[in-house]
C-alpha positions as CSV (number, residue, x, y, z in Angstrom):
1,X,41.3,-64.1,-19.1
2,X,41.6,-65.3,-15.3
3,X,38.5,-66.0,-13.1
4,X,38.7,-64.3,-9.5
5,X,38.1,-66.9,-7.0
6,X,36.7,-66.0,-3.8
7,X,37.4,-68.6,-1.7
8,X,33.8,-69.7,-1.9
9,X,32.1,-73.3,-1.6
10,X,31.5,-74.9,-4.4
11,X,32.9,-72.0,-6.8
12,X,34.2,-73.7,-10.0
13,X,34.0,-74.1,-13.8
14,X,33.9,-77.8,-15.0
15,X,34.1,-78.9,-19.0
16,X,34.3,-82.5,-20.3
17,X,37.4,-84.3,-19.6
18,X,37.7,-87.0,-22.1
19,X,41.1,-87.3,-23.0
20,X,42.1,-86.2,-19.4
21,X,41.5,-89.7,-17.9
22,X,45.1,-91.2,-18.5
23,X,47.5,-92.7,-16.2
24,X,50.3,-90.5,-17.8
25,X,48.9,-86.8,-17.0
26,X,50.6,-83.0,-17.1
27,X,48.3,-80.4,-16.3
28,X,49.9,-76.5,-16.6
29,X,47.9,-73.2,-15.0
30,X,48.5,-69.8,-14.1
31,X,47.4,-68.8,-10.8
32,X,48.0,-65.8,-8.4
33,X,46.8,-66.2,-4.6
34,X,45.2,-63.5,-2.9
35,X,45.6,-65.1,0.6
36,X,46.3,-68.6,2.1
37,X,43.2,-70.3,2.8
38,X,42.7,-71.2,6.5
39,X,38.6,-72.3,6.4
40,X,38.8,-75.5,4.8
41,X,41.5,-78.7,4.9
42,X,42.7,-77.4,1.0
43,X,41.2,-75.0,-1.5
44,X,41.1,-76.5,-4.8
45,X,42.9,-75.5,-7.8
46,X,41.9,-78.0,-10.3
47,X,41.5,-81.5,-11.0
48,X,39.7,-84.3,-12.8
49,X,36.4,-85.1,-10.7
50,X,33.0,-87.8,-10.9
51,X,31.7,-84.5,-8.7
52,X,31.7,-87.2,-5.7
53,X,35.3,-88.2,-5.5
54,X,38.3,-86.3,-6.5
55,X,40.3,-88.9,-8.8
56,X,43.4,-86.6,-9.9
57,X,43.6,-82.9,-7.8
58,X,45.9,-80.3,-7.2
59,X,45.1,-77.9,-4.1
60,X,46.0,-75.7,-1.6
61,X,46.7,-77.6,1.7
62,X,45.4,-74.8,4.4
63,X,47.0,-77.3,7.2
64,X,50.7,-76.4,5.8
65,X,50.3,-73.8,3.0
66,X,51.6,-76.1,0.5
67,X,50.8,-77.0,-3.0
68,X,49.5,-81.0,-2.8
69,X,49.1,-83.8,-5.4
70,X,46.7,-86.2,-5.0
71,X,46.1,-89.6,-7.0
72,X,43.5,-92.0,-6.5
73,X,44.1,-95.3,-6.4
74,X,41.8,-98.6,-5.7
75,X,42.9,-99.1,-2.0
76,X,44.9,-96.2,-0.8
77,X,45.0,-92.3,-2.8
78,X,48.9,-91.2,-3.3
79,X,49.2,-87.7,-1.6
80,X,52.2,-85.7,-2.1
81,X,53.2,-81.9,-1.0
82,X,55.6,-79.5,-1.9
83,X,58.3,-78.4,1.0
84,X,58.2,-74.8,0.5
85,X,55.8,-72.6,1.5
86,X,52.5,-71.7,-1.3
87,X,53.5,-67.7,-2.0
88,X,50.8,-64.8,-2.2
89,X,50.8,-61.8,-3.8
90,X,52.3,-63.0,-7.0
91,X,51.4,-64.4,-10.4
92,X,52.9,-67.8,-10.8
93,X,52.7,-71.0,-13.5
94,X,52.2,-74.2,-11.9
95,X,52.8,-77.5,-13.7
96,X,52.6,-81.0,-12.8
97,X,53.4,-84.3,-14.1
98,X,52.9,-87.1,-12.8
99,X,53.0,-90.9,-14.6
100,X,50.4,-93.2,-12.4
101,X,51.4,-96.5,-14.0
102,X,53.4,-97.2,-10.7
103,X,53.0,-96.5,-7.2
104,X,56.4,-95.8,-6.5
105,X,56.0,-93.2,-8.9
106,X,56.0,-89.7,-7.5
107,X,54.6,-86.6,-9.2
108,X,56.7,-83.5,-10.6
109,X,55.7,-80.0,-9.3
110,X,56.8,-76.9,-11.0
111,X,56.9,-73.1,-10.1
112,X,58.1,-70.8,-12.7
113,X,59.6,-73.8,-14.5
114,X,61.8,-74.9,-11.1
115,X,61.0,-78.3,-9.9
116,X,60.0,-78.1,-6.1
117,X,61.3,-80.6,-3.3
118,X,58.3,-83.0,-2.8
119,X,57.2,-85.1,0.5
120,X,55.1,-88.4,0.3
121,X,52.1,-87.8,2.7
122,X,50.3,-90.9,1.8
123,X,52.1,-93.8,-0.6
124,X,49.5,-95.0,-3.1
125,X,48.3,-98.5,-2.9
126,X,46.2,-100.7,-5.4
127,X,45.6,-99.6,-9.1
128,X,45.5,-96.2,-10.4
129,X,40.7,-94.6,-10.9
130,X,41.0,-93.2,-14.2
131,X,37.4,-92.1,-14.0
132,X,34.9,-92.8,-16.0
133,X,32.5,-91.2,-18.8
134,X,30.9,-88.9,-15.9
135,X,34.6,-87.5,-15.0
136,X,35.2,-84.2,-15.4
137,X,38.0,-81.7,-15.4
138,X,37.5,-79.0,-13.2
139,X,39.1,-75.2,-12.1
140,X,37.9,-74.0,-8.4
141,X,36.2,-76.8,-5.7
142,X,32.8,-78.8,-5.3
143,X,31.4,-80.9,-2.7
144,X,31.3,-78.5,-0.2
145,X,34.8,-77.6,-0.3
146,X,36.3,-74.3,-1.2
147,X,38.2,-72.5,-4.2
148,X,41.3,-70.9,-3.9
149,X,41.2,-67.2,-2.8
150,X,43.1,-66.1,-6.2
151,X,42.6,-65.6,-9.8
152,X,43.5,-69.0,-11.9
């Protein structure tokens, strides 16, 4: 069953995410995009959140209508973002795997089970947040920041 996001602030659905908190992570989802987000700097798809800080997120980056990794780390968040354009109007599976144990590690993105060309926006620095017991995974955006207009 998908849930139709409306590009909405603070439109999500959160469960526990124990067992989520690893430095080794893959995360798969189905999504389909209505249209690109323009209102927001990204439109969140999902991630592993302390509902302040986004420790582990995959979004929608409005500024370049890409698909965008981000890792946080103890001084600097890794950011990373696909090359080609974020498609509408079509149902597609997104995966991503990324190992954190390094920073010269970058993640994997998938569409339809075809690795995509990456850029590093930001290189990570310090030691990978694995969260804590208030961390949890989410699908959609908090903190004031929008969902994807899509179903997921």
């Amino acid at each position: 069953m998908a849930v139709d996001f409306t590009n909405t602030i603070n439109q999500y659905i959160s469960s526990s995410a124990s067992g989520l908190l690893l430095t080794v992570k893959s995360y798969l989802i189905w999504y389909y995009l209505d249209t690109l987000t323009t209102t927001s700097r990204f439109a969140g798809i999902f991630g592993t959140t302390t509902h302040t800080d986004y420790l582990f997120e995959v979004f929608q980056s409005s500024t370049a209508n890409k698909i965008a990794v981000s890792q946080d780390f103890s001084t600097t968040a890794g950011l990373w973002r696909t090359t080609s354009d974020t498609a509408t109007g079509a149902l597609k599976h997104l995966a991503v795997t990324y190992d954190a144990s390094l920073t010269t590690n970058d993640p994997i993105i998938y569409f339809n089970g075809v690795a995509q060309a990456i850029t590093e926006v930001q290189t990570p620095v310090g030691t990978v947040a694995t969260g804590s017991a208030g961390t949890t995974m989410q699908v959609g955006a908090t903190t004031g920041l929008n969902s994807i207009d899509g179903r997921i």
